[in-house]
PLY file of the C-alpha trace (Angstrom):
ply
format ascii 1.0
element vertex 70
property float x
property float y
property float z
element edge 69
property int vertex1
property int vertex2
end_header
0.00 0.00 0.00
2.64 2.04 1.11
4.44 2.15 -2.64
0.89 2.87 -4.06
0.96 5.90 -2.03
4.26 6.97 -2.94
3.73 6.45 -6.77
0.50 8.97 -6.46
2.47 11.45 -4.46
5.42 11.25 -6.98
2.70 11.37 -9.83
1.22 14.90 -7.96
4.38 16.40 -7.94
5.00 15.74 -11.41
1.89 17.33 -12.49
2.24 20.42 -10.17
5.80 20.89 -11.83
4.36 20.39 -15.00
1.30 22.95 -14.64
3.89 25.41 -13.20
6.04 24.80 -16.27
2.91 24.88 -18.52
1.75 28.28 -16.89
5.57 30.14 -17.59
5.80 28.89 -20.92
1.86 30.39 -21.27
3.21 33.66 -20.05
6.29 33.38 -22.49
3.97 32.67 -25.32
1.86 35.72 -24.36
4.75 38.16 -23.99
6.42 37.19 -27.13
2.68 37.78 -29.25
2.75 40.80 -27.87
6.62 41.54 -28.91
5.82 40.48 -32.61
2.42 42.70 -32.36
4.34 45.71 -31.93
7.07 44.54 -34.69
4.37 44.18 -37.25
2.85 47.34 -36.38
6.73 49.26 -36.77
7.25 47.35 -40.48
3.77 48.94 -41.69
4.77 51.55 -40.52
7.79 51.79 -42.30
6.45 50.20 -45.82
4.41 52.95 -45.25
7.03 55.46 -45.45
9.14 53.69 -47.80
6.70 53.44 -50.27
5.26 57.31 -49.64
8.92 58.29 -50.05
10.03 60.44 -52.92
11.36 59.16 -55.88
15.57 59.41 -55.60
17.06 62.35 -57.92
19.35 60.09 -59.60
18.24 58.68 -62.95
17.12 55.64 -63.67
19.50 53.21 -65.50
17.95 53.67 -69.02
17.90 57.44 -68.57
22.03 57.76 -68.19
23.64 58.27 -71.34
26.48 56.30 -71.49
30.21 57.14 -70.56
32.48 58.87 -72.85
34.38 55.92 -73.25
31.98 53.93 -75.41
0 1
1 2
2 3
3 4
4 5
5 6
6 7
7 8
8 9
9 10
10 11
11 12
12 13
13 14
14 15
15 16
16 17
17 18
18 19
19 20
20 21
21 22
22 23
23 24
24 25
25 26
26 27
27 28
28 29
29 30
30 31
31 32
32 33
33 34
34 35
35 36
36 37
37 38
38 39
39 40
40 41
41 42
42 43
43 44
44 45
45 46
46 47
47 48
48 49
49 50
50 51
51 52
52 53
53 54
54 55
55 56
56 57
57 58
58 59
59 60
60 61
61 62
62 63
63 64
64 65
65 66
66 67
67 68
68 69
């Protein structure tokens, strides 16, 4: 009787670790949705301004006439 005992008081444990373990890795799941929340928000933001930017001043490639040397 006695190792029956044991076996469900080793078994308890277990599963209090494990719903301890369980409830960090819940928080650490939480934290880091909330970490790539604000990462998506700062690369719309910056497509944003990327693509409201102004075009460059250089030319294009086709525009350039070519170098004296050719």
């Amino acid at each position: 009787m006695d190792n029956i005992e044991y076996r469900v008081e080793e078994l308890e444990m277990k599963m209090a670790f494990q719903d301890g373990t369980i409830e960090e890795l819940n928080q650490q799941v939480i934290k880091l949705n909330e970490v790539v929340a604000i990462q998506q928000e700062q690369i719309r933001l910056l497509l944003n301004k990327l693509q409201s930017a102004e075009p460059s001043n250089m030319a294009s490639q086709a525009d350039e006439t070519p170098p004296p040397h050719f």
